[in-house]
N, CA, C and O atoms as CSV, one atom per row, in Angstrom:
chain,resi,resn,atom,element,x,y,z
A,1,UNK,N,N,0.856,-1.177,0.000
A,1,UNK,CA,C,0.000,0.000,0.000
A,1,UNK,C,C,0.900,1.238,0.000
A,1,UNK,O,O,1.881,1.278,0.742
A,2,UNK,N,N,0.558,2.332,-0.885
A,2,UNK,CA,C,1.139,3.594,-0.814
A,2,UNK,C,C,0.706,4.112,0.182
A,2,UNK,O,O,0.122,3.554,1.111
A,3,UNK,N,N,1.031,5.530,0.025
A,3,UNK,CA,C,0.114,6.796,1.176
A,3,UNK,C,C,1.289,8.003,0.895
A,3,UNK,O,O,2.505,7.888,0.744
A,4,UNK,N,N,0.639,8.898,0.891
A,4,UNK,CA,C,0.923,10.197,1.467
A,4,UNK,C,C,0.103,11.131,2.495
A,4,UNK,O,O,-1.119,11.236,2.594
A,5,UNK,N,N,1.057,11.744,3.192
A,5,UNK,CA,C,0.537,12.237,4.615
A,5,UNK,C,C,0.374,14.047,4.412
A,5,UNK,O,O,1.314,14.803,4.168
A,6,UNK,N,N,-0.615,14.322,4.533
A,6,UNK,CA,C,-0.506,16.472,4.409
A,6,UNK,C,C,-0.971,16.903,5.830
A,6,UNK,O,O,-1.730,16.072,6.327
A,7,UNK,N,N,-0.671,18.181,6.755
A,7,UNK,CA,C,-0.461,17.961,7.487
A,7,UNK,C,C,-1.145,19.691,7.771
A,7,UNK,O,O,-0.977,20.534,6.889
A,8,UNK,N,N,-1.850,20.027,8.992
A,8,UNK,CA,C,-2.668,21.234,9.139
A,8,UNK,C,C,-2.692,21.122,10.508
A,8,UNK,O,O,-2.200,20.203,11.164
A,9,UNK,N,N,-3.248,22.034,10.897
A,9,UNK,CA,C,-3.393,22.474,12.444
A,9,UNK,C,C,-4.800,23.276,12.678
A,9,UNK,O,O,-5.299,24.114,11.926
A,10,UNK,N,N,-5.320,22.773,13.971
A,10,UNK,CA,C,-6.578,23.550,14.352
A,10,UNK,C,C,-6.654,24.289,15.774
A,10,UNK,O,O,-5.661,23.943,16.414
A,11,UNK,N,N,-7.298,25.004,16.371
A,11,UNK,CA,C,-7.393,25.692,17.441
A,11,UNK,C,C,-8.922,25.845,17.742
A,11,UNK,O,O,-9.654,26.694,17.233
A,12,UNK,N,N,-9.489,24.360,19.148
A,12,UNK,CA,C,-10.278,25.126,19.032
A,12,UNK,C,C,-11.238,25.045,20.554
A,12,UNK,O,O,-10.764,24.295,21.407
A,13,UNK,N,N,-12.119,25.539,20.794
A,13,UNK,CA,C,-12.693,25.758,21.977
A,13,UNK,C,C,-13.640,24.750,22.057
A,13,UNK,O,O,-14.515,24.827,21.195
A,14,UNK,N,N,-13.759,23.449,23.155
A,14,UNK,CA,C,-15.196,22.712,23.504
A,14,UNK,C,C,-15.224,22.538,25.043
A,14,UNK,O,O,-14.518,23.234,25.773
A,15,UNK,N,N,-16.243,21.384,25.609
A,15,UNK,CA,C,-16.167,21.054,26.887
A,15,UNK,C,C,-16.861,19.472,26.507
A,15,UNK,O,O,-17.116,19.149,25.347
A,16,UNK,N,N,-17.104,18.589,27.677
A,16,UNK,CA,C,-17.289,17.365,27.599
A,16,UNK,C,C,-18.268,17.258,28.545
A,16,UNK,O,O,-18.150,17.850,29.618
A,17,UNK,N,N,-19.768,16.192,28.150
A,17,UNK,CA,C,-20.281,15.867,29.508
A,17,UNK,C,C,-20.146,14.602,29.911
A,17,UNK,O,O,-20.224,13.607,29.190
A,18,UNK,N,N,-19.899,14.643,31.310
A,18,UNK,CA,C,-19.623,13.207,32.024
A,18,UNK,C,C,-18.725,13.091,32.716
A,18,UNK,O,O,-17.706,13.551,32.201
A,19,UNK,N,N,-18.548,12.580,33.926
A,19,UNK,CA,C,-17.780,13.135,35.226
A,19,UNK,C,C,-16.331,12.219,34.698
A,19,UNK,O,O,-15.303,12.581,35.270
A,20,UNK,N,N,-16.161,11.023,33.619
A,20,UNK,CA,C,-15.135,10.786,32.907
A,20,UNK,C,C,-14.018,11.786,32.573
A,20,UNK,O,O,-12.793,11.663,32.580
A,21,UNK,N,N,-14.677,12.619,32.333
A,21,UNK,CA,C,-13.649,13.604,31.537
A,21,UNK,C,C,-13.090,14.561,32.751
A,21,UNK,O,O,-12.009,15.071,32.455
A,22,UNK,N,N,-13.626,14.947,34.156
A,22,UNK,CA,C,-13.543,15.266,34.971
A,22,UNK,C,C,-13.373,16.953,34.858
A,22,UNK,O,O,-14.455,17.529,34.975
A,23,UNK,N,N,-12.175,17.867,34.646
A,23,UNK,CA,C,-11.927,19.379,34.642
A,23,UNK,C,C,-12.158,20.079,33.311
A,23,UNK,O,O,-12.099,21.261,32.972
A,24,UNK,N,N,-12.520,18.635,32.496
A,24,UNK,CA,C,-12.547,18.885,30.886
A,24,UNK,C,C,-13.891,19.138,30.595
A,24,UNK,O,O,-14.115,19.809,29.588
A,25,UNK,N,N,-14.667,18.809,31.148
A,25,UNK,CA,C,-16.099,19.264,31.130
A,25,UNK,C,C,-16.087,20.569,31.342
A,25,UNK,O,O,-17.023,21.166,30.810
A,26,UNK,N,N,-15.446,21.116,31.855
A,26,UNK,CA,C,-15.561,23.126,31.497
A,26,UNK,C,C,-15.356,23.179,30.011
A,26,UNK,O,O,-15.131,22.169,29.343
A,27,UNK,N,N,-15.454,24.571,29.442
A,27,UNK,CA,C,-14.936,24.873,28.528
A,27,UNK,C,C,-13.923,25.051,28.457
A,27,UNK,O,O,-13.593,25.889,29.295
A,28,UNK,N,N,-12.793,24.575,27.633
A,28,UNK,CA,C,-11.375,24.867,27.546
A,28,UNK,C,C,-10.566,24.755,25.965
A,28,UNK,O,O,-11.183,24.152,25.087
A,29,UNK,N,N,-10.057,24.972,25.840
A,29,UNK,CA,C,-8.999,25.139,24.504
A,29,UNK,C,C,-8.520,23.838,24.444
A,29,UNK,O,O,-8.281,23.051,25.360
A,30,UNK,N,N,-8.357,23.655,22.614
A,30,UNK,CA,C,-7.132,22.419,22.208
A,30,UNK,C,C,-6.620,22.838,20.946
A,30,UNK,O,O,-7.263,23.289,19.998
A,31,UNK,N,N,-5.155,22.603,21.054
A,31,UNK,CA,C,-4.731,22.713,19.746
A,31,UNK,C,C,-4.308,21.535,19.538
A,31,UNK,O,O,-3.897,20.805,20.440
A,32,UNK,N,N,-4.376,21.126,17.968
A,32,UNK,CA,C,-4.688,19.920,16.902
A,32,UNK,C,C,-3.339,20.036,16.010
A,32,UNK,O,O,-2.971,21.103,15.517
A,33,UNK,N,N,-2.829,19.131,15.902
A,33,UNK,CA,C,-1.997,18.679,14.565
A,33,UNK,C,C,-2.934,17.543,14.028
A,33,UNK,O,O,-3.045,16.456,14.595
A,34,UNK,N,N,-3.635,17.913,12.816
A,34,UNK,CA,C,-4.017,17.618,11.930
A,34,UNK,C,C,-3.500,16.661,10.701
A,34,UNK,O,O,-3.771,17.049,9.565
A,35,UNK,N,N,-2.868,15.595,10.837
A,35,UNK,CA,C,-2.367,14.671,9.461
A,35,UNK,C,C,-3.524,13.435,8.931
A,35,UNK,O,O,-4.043,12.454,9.464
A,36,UNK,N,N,-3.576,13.943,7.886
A,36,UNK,CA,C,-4.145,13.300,6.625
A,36,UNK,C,C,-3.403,12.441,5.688
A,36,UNK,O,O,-2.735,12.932,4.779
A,37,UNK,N,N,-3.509,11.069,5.899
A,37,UNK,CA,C,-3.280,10.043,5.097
A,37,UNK,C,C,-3.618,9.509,4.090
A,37,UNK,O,O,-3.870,8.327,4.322
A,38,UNK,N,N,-3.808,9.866,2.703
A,38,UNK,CA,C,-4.070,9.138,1.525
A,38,UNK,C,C,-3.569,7.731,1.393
A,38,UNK,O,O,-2.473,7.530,1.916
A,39,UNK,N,N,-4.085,6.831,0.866
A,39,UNK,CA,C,-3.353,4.926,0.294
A,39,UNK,C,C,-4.016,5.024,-1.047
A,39,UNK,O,O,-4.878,5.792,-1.475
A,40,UNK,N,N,-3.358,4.012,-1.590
A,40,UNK,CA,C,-3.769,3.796,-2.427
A,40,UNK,C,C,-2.877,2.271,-2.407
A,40,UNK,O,O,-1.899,1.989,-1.715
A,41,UNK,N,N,-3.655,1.357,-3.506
A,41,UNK,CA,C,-3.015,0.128,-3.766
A,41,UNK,C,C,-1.622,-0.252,-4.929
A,41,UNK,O,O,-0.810,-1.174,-5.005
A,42,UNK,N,N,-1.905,1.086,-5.777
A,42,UNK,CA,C,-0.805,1.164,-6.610
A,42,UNK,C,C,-1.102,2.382,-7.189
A,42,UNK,O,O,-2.198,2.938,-7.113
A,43,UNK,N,N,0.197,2.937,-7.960
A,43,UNK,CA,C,0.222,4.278,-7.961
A,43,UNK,C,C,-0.628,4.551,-9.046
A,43,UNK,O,O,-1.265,3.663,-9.613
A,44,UNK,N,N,-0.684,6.163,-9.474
A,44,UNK,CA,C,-1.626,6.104,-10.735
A,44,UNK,C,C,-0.734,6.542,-11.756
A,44,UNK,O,O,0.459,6.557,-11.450
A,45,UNK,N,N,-1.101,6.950,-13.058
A,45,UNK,CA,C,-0.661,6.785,-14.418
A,45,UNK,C,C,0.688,7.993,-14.095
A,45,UNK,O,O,1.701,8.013,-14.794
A,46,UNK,N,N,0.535,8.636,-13.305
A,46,UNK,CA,C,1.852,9.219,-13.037
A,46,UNK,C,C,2.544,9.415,-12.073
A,46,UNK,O,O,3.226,10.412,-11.835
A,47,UNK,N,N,2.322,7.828,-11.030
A,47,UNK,CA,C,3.549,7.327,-9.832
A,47,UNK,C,C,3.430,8.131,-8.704
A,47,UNK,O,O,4.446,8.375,-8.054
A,48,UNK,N,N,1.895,8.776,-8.223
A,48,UNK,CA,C,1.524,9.344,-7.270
A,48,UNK,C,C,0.702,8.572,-6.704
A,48,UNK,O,O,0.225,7.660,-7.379
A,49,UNK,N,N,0.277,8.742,-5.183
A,49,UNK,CA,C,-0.823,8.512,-4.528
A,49,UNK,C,C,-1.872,9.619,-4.993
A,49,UNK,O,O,-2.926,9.250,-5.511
A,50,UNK,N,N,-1.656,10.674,-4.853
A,50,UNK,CA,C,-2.508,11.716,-5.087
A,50,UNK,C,C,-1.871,13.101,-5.509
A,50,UNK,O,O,-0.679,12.961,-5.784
A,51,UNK,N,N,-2.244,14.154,-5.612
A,51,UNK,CA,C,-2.101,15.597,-5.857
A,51,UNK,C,C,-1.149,15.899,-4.404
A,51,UNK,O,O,-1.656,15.275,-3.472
A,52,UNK,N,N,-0.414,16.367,-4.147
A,52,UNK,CA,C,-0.072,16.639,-3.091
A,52,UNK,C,C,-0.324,18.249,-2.373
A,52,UNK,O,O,-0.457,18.701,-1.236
A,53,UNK,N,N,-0.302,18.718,-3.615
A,53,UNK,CA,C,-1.259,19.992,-3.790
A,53,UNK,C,C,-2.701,20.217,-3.215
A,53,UNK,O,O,-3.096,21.058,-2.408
A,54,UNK,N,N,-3.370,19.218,-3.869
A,54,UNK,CA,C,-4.722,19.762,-3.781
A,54,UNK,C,C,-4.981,18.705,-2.510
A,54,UNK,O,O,-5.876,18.881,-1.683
A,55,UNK,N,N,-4.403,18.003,-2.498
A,55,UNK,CA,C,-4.962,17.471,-1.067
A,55,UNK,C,C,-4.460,18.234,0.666
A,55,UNK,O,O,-4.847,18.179,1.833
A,56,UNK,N,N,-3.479,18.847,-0.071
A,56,UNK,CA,C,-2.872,20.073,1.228
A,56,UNK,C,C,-4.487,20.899,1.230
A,56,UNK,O,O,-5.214,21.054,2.212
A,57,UNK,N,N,-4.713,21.288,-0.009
A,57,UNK,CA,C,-5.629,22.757,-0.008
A,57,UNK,C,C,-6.773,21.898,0.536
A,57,UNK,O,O,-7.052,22.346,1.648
A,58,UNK,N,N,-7.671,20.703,0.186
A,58,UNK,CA,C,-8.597,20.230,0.320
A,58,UNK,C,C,-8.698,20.077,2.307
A,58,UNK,O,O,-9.624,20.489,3.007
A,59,UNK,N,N,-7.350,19.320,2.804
A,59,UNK,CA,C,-7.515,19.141,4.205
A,59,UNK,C,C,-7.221,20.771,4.926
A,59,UNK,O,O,-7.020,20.741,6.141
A,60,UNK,N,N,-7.194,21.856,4.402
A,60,UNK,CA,C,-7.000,23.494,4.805
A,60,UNK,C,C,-8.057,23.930,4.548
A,60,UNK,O,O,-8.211,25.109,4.868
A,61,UNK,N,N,-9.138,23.285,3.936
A,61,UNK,CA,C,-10.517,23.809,3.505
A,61,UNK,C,C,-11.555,23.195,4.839
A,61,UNK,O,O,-12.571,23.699,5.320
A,62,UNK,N,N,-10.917,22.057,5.150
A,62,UNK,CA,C,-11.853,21.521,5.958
A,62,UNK,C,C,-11.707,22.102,7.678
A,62,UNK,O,O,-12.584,22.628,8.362
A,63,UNK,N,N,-10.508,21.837,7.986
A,63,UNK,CA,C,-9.624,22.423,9.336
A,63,UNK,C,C,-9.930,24.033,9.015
A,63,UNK,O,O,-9.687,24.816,9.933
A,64,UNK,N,N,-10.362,24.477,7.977
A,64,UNK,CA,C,-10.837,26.062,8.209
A,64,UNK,C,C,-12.344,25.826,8.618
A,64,UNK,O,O,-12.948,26.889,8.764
A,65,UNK,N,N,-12.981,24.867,8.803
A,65,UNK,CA,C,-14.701,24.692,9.194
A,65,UNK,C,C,-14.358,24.652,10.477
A,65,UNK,O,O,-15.335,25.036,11.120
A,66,UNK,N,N,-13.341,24.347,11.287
A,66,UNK,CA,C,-13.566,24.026,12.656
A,66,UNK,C,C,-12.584,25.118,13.657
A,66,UNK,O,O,-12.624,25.395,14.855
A,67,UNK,N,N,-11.688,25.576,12.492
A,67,UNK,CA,C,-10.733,26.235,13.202
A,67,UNK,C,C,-11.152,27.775,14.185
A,67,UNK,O,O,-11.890,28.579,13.616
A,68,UNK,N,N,-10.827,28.000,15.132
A,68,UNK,CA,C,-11.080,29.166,15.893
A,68,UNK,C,C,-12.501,29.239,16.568
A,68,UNK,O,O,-13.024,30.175,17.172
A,69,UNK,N,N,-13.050,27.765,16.242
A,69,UNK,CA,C,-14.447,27.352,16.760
A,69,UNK,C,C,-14.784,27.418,17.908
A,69,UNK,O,O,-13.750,27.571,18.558
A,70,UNK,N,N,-15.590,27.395,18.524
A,70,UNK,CA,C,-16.168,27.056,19.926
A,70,UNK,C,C,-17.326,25.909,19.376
A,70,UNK,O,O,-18.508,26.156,19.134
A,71,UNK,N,N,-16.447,24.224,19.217
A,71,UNK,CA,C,-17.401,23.315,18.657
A,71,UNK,C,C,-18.921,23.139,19.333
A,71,UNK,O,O,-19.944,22.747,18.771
A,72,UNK,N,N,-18.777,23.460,20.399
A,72,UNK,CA,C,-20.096,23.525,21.312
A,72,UNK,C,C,-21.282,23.960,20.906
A,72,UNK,O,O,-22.381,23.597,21.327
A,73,UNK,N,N,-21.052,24.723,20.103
A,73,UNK,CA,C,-21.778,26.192,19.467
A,73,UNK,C,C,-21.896,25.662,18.004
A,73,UNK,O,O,-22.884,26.058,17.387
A,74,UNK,N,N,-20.895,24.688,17.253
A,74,UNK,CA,C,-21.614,24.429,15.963
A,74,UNK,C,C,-22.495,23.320,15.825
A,74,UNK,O,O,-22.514,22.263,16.455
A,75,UNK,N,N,-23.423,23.842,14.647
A,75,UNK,CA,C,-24.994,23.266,14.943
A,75,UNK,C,C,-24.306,21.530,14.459
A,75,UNK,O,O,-24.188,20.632,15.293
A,76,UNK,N,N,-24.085,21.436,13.591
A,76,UNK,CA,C,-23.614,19.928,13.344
A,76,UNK,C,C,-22.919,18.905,14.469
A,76,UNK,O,O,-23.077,17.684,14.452
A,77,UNK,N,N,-22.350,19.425,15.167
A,77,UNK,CA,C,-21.662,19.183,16.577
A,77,UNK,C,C,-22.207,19.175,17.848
A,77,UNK,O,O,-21.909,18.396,18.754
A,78,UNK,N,N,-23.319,20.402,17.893
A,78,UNK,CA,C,-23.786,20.451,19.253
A,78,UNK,C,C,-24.436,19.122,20.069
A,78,UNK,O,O,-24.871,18.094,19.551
A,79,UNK,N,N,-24.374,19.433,21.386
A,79,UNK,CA,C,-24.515,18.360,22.007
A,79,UNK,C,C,-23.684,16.734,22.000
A,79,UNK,O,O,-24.008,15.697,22.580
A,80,UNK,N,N,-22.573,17.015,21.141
A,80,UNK,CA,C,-22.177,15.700,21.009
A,80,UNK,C,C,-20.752,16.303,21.543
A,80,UNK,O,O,-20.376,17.458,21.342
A,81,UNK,N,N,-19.577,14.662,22.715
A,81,UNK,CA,C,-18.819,15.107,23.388
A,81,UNK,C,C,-17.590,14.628,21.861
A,81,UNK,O,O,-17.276,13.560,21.335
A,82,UNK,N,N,-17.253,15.957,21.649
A,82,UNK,CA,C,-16.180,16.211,20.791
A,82,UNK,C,C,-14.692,15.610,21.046
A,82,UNK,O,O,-13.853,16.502,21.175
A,83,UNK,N,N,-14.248,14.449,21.132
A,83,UNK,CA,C,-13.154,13.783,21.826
A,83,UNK,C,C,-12.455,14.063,20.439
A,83,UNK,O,O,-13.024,14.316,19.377
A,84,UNK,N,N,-11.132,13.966,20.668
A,84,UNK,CA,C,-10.259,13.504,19.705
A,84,UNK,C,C,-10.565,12.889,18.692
A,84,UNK,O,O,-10.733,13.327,17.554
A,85,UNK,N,N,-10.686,11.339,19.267
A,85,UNK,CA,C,-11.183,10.582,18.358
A,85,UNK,C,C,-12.571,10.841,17.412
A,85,UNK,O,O,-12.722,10.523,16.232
A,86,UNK,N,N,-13.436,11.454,18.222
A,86,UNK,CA,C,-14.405,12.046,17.054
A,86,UNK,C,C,-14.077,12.747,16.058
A,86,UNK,O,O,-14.365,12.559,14.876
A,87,UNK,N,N,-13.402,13.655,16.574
A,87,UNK,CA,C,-13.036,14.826,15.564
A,87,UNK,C,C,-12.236,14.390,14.569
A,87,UNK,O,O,-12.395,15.085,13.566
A,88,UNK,N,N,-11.108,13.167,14.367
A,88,UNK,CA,C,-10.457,12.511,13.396
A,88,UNK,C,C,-11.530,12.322,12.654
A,88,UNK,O,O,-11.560,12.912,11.574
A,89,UNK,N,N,-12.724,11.422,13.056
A,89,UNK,CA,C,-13.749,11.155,12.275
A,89,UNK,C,C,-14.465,12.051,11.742
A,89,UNK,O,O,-15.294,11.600,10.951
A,90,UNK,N,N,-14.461,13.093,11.866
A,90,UNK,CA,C,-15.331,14.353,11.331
A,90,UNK,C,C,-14.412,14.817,10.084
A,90,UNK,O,O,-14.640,14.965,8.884
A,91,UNK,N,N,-13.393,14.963,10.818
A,91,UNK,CA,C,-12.817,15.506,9.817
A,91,UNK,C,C,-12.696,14.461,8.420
A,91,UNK,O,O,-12.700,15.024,7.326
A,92,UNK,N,N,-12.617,13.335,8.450
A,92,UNK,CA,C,-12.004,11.755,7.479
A,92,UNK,C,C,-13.390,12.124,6.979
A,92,UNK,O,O,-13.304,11.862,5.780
A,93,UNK,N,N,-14.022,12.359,7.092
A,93,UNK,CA,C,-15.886,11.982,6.684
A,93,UNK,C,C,-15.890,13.142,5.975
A,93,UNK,O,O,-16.268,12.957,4.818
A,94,UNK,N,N,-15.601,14.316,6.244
A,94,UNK,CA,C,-15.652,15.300,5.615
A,94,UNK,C,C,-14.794,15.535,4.247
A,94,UNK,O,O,-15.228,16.238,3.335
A,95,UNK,N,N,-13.574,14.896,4.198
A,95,UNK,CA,C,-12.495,14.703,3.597
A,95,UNK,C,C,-12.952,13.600,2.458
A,95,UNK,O,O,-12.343,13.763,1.401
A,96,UNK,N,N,-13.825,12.594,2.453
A,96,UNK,CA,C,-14.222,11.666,2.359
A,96,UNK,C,C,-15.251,12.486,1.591
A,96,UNK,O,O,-15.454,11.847,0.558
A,97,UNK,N,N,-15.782,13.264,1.588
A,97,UNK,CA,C,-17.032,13.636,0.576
A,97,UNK,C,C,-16.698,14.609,-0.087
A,97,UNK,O,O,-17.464,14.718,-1.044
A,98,UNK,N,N,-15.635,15.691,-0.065
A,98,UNK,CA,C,-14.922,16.049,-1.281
A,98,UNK,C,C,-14.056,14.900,-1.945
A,98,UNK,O,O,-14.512,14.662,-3.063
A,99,UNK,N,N,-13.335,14.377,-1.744
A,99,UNK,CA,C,-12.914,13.242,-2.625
A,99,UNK,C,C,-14.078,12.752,-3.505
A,99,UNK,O,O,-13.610,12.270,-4.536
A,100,UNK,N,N,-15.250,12.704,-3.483
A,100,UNK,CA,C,-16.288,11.717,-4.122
A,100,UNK,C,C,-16.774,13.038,-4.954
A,100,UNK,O,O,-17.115,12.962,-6.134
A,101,UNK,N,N,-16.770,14.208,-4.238
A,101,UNK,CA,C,-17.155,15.258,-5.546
A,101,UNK,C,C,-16.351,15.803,-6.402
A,101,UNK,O,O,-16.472,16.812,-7.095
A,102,UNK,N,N,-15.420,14.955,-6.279
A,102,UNK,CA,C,-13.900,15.247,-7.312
A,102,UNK,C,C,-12.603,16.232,-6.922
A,102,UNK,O,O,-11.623,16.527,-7.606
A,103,UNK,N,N,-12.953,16.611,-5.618
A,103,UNK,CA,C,-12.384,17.892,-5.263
A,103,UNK,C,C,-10.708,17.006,-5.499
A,103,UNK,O,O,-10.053,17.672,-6.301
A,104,UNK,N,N,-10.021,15.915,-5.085
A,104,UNK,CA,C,-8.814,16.065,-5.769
A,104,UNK,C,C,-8.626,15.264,-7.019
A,104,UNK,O,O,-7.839,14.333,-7.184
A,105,UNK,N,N,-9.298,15.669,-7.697
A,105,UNK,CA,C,-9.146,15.323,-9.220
A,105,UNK,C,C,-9.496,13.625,-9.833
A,105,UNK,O,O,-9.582,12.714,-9.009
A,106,UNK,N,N,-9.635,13.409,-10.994
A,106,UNK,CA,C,-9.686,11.907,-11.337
A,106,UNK,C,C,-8.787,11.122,-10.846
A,106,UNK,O,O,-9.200,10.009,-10.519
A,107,UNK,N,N,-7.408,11.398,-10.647
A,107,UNK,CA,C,-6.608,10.685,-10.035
A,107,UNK,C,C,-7.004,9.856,-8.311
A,107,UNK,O,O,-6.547,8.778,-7.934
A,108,UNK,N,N,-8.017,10.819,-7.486
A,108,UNK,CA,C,-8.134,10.587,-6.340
A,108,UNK,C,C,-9.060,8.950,-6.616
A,108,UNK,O,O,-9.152,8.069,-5.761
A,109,UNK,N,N,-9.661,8.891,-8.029
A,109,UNK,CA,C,-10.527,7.565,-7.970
A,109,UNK,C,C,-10.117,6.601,-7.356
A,109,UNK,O,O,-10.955,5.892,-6.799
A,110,UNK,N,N,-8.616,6.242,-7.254
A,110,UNK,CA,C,-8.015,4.582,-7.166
A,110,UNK,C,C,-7.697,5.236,-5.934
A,110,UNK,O,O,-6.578,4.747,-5.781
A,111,UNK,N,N,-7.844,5.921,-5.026
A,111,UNK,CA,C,-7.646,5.346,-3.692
A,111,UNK,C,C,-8.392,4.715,-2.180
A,111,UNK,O,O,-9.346,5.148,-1.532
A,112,UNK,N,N,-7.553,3.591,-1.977
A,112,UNK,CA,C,-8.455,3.022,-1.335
A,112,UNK,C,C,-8.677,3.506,0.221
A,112,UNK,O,O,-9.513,2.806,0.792
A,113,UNK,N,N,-8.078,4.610,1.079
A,113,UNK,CA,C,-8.585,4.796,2.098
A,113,UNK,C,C,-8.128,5.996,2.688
A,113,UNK,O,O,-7.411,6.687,1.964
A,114,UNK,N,N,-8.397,6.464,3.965
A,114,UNK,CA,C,-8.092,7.761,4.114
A,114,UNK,C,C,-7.436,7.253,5.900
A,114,UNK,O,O,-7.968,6.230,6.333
A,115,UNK,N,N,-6.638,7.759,6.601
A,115,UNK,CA,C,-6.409,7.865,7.698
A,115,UNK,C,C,-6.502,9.310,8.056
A,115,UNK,O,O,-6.157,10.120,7.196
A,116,UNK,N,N,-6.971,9.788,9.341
A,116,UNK,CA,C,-7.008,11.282,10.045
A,116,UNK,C,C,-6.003,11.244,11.341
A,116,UNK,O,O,-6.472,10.848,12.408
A,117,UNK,N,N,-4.970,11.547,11.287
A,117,UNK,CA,C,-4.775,11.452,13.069
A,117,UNK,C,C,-4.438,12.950,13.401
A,117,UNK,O,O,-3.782,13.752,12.737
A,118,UNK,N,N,-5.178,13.135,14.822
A,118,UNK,CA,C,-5.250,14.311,15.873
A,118,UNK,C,C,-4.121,14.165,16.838
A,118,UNK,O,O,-4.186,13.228,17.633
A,119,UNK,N,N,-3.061,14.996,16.873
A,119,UNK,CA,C,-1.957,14.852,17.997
A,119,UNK,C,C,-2.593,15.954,18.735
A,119,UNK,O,O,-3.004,17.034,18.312
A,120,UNK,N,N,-2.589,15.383,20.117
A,120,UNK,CA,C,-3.095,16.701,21.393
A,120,UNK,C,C,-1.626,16.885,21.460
A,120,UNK,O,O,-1.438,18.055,21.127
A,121,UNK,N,N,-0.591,16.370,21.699
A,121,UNK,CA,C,0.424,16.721,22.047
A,121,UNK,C,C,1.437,15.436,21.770
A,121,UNK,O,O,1.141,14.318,21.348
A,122,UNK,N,N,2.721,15.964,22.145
A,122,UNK,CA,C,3.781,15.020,22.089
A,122,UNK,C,C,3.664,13.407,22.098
A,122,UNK,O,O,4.347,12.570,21.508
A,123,UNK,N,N,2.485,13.251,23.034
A,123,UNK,CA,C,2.490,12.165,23.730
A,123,UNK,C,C,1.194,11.781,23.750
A,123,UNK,O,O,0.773,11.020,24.621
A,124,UNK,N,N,0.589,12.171,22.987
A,124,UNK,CA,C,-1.007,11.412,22.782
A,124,UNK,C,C,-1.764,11.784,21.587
A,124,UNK,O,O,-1.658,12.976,21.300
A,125,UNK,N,N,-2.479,11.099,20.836
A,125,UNK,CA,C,-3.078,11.340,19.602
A,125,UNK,C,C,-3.807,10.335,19.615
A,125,UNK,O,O,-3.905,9.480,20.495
A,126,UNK,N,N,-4.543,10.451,18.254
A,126,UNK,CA,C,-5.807,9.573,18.064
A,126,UNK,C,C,-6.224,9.526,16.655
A,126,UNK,O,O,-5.822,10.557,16.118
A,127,UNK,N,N,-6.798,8.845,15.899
A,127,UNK,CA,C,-6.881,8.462,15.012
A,127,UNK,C,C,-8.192,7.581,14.495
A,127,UNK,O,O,-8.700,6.682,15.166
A,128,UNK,N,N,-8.712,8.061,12.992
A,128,UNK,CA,C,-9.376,7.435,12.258
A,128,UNK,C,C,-9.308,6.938,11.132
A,128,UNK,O,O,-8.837,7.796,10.386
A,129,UNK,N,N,-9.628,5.550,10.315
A,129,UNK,CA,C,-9.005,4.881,9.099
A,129,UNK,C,C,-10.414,4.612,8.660
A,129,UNK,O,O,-11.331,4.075,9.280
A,130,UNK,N,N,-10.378,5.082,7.513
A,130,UNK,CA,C,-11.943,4.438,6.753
A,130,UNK,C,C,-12.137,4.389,5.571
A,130,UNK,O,O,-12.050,5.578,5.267
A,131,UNK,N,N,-12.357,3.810,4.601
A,131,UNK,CA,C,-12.194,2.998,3.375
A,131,UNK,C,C,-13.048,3.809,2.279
A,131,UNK,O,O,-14.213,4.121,2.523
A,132,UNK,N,N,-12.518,4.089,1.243
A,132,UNK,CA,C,-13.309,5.305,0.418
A,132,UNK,C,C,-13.509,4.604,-0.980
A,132,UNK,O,O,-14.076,5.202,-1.895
């Protein structure tokens, strides 16, 4: 399997309910390293996984929907506890339906999956893989 990885950053404001999360249930700040994984099974007619271009601009289009947010407050989001791991998935899903409206070109046809991973920091991240 190929892949290439493009790579963005988010900033943004939520809280959590459920005594799990414990001080995190306030409202508080996170900043996101954002990497996006393209695969593919073999390369295409010109020895790429993808655009490396347009898949930078495509995952900067999406991380601009959430960026400087207070997710709490967006209607698609509200009420739901915004973990890491969700938000990989929001974002892959989102990423996942420009790919299908062509946003990175005919070439994006032959690939077979997308990975999202969210670094909170040095030492912890999270991640989503889902098949396109």
């Amino acid at each position: 399997m190929f892949s290439i990885t493009v790579r963005d950053h988010i900033m943004i404001a939520h809280s959590f309910r459920g005594e799990v999360f414990g001080p995190a249930q306030r409202l508080h700040g996170a900043t996101f390293l954002v990497d996006a994984t393209f695969r593919r099974r073999e390369l295409d007619e010109d020895n790429i996984v993808v655009d490396i271009g347009l898949a930078t601009r495509e995952l900067a289009a999406v991380t601009a929907e959430l960026n400087y947010r207070n997710l709490d407050e967006e209607p698609d989001l509200k009420g739901v506890n915004t973990s890491t791991e969700f938000l990989a998935k929001v974002i892959a899903d989102r990423l996942a339906e420009r790919i299908a409206k062509g946003a990175l070109g005919e070439g994006a046809k032959g690939l077979a999956g997308i990975t999202v991973t969210l670094h909170e920091s040095h030492i912890a991240w999270a991640s989503y893989e889902r098949d396109l």
